[in-house]
C-alpha positions in Angstrom: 83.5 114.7 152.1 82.1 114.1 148.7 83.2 111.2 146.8 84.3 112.2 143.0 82.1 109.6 140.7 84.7 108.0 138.0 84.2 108.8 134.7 83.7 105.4 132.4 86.2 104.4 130.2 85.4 104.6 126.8 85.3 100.8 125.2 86.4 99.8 122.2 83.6 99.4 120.4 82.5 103.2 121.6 86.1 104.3 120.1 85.8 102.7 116.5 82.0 104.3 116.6 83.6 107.5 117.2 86.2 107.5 114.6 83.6 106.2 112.2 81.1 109.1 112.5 83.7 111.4 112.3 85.4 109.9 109.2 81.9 109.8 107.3 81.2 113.6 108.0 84.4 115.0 107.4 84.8 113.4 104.2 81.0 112.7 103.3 80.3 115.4 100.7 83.9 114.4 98.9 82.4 110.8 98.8 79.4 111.6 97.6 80.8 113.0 94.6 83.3 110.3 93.8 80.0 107.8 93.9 78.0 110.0 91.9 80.8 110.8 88.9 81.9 106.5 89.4 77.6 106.1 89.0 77.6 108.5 86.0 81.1 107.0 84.3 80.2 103.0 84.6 79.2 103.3 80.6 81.2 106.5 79.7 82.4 104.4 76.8 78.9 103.4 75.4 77.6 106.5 75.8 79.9 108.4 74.3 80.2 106.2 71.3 76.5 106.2 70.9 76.2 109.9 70.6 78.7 110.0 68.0 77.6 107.5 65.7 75.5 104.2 64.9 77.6 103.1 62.1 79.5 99.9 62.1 82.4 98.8 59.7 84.3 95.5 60.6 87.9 96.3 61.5 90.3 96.6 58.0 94.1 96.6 58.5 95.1 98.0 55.4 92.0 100.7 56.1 93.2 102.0 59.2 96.8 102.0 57.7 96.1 104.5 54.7 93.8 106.5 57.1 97.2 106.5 59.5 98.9 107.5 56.7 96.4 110.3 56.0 96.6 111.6 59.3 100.3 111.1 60.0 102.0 111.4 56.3 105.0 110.0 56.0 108.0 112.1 55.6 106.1 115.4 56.9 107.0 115.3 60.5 104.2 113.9 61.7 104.1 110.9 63.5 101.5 108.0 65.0 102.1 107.6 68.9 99.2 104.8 69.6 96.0 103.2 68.6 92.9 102.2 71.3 89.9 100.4 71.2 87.2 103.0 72.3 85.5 100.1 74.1 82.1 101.2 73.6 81.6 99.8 70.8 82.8 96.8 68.3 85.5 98.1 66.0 86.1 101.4 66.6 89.4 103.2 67.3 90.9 106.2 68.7 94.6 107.3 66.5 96.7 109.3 68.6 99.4 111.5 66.6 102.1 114.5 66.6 101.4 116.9 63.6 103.7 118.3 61.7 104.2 121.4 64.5 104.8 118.7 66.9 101.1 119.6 68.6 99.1 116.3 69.6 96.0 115.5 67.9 93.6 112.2 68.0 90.7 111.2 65.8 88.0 108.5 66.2 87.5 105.8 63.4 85.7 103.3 62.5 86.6 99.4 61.6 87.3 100.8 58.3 89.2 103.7 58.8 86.3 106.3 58.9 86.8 109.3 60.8 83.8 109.9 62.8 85.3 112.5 65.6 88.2 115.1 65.6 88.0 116.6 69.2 90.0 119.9 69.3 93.0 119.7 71.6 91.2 122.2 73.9 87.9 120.6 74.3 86.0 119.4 77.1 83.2 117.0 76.8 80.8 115.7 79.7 81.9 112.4 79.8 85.7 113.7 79.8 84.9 116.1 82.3 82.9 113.0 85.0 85.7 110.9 84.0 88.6 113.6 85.1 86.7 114.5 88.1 86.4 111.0 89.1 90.4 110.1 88.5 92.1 113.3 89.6 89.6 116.1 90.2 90.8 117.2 86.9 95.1 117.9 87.8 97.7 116.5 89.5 97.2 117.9 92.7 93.4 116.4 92.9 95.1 112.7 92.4 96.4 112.9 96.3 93.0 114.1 97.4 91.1 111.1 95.9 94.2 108.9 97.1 94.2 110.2 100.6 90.3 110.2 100.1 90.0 106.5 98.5 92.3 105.4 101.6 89.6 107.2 104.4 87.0 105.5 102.5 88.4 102.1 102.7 89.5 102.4 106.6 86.0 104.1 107.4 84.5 100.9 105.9 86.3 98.4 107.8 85.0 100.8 111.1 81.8 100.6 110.0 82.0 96.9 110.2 83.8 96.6 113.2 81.0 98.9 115.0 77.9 96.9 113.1 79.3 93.3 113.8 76.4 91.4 115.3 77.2 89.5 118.3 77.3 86.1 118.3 73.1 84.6 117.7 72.0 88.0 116.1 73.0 88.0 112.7 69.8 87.7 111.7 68.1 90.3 113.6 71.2 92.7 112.5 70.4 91.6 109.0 66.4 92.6 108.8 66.1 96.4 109.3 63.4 97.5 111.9 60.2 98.6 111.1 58.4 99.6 114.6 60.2 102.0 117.7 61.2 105.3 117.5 62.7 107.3 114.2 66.3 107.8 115.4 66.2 103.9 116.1 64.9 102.5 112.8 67.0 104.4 110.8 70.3 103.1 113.2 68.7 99.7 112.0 68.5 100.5 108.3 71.7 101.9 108.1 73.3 98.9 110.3 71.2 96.0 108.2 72.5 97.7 104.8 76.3 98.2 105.9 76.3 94.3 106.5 74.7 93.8 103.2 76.8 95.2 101.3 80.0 96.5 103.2 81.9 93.4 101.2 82.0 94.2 97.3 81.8 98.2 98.5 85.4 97.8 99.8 86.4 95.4 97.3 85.7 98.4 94.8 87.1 101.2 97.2 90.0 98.7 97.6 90.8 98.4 94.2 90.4 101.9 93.5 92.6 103.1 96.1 95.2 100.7 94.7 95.1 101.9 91.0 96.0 105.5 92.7 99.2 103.6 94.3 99.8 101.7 91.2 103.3 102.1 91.0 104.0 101.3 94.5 101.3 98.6 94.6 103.1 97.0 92.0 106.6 97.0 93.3 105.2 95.4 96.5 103.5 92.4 94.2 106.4 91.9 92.5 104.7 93.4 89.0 107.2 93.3 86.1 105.8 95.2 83.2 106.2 93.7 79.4 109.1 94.8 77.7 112.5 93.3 75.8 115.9 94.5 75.6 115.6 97.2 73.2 115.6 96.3 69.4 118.4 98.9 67.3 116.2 99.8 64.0 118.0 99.0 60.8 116.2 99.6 57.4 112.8 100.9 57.0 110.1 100.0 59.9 107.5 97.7 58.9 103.7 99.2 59.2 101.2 98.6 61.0 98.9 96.8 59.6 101.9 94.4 58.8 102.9 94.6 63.0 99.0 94.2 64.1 98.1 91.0 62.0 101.3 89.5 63.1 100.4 90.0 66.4 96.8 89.0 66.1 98.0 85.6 64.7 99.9 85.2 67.7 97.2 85.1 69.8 94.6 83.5 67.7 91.0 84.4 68.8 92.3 88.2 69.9 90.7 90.8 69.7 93.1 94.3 68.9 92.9 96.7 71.8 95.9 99.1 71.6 99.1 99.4 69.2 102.0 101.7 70.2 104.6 102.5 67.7 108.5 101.8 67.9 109.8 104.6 70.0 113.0 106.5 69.0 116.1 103.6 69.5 114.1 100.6 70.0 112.5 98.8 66.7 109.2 96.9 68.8 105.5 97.6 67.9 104.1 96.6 71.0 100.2 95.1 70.3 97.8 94.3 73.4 95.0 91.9 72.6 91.8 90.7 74.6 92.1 87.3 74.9 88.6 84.8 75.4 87.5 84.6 79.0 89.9 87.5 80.3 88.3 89.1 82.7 89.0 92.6 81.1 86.1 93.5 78.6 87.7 96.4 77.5 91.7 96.6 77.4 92.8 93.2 78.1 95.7 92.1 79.4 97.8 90.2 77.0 100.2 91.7 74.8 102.5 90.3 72.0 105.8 92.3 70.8 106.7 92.7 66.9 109.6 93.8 65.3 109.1 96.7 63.3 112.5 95.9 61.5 111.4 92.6 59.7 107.4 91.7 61.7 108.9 89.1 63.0 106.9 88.7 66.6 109.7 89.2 69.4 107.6 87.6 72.7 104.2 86.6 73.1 102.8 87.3 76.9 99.1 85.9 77.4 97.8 87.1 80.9 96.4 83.9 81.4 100.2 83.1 82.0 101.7 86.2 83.9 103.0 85.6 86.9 101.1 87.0 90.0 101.9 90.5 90.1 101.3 91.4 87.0 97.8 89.1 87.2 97.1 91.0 90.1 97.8 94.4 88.5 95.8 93.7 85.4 93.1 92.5 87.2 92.3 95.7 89.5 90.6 97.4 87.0 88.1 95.4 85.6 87.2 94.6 89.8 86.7 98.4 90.6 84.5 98.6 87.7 83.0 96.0 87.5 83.4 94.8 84.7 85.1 91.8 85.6 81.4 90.4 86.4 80.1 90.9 82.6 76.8 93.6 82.5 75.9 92.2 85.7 78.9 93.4 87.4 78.8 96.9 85.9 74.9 96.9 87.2 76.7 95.8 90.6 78.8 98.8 90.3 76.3 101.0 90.0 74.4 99.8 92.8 77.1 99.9 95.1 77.7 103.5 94.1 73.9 104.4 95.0 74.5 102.4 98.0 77.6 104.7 99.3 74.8 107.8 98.6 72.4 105.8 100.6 74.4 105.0 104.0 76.3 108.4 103.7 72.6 110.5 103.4 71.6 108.2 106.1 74.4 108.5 108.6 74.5 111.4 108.2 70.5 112.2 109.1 71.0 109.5 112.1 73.8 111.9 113.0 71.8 115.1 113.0 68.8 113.4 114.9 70.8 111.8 118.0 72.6 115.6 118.0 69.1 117.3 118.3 68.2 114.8 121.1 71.4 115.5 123.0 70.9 119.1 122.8 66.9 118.2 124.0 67.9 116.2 126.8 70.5 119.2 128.2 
């Protein structure tokens, strides 16, 4: 009578190793893509800036107002929406409008109200393009994928960790990659020794990502409350906004302007958003101040640097997943970690291919 030989149980550590390989090959070519366009985007705003123009003018209220005004005339139908820094250079703007017809148009100034771009409504620019790719793949529908895909990336990552934790006296032979033995086991190492490196600020980034694609429900769950006032009825005519944006400005002394958006239809409030020193938000910031467009009297002040956690927590994801919250030396981290995810996905993916081949050998 022949005894059946039982089959071995597979452990845990086997299990997570399975559902990491199969993670990073399913969704490898998707994540390649995502770190390339994130690589390619890290100074979208520089570069696009640069290419237009190398002129500076320092920022003129008044300027910007009767270049508003150009735009926008009063009394034609046409009507300012919002204002943005482009963030890619000092004192420069991006006016966002409704002609006459009601169709949307924007135009890039400078400080002193100098139009240096007027993209056509139906234009597509690289940088726009790698920037829409990265976000939503360009529509709606794409959002979900790089949700559903920024989630895989993040659990993959804490696999990966789980599989490559060192036991307990071998950190620091985990930690140097091998340089001797056979191919299929050197490049385990390499890929193993730079997972550990840098597994960390990868899925703080993925992390933060993810979140900003959840960002509404992210927000409910950190108790964010966004800035806003009981609505203000209008009465009279509405201040401008060089009047609203110098109000708010010396509000917040030491602000720099970052975005303006005009009263809306039943509610009388210019709402301004300044950068404040030492926010860790290099381009937007986070603070905003609130000005009635009635009489420019300023309606509430909100610095981040006092918002209560949610809404500190909210502002801050952004400048995390790019970087920018370390200065130019966490954009540069940024970009590394992006050629990093290119790195371990090319490499898994190889270690992959070689231990098949051997199975397929060995049978």
């Amino acid at each position: 009578m022949n005894a059946s030989v039982p089959r071995k149980r597979p452990t845990l550590r086997r299990s997570v190793l399975t559902a990491h390989r199969w993670l990073s090959i399913g969704a490898a070519i998707f994540w390649l893509l995502q770190a390339l366009t994130g690589i390619a985007i890290v100074f979208h705003w520089e570069i696009t800036d640069a290419g237009l123009s190398s002129a500076h003018r320092p920022t003129d209220l008044a300027a910007i107002e009767r270049r508003i005004e150009q735009l926008a005339p009063p009394g034609s139908g046409a009507k300012p929406s919002s204002l943005w820094t482009t963030a890619g250079a000092p004192d420069r703007y991006v006016v966002y409008f409704k002609d006459a017809a009601g169709n949307d148009g924007s135009a890039r100034i400078l400080g002193d109200g100098t139009v240096i771009d007027r993209p056509r409504e139906d234009e597509t620019r690289l940088m726009g393009f790698l920037v829409g790719f990265h976000h939503d793949l360009l529509g709606s529908w794409g959002s979900w994928i790089v949700s559903i895909s920024g989630l895989l990336l993040c659990s993959n990552l804490i696999l990966g960790l789980i599989a490559a934790w060192p036991k307990r006296g071998t950190w620091r032979l985990a930690l140097t990659p091998a340089r001797r033995g056979p191919a299929s086991a050197r490049l385990y190492s390499w890929h193993r020794a730079l997972g550990l490196w840098a597994v960390i600020p990868a899925l703080v980034i993925a992390a933060t990502g993810t979140m900003l694609k959840f960002e509404d429900a992210v927000g409910a769950m950190v108790g964010n409350e966004p800035v806003a006032l009981p609505a203000n009825p209008p009465h009279g005519v509405s201040i401008d906004f060089a009047t609203a944006t110098k109000a708010a400005l010396d509000a917040l002394p030491g602000s720099s302007l970052t975005q303006v958006v005009w009263p809306k239809d039943g509610d009388a409030t210019y709402s301004v958003r300044v950068r404040m020193p030492g926010e860790i938000r290099r381009a937007y910031g986070g603070s905003y101040v609130l000005v009635d467009a009635n009489d420019g009297l300023v309606r509430g002040i909100f610095p981040i640097a006092d918002a209560e956690f949610g809404r500190g927590f909210m502002s801050a994801l952004f400048p995390l997943h790019t970087g920018e919250a370390g200065g130019l030396a966490g954009r540069l981290l940024s970009i590394a970690i992006g050629l990093w995810l290119i790195t371990m996905i090319v490499a898994g993916l190889l270690l992959w291919l070689k231990r098949r081949a051997l199975r397929q050998s060995a049978r």
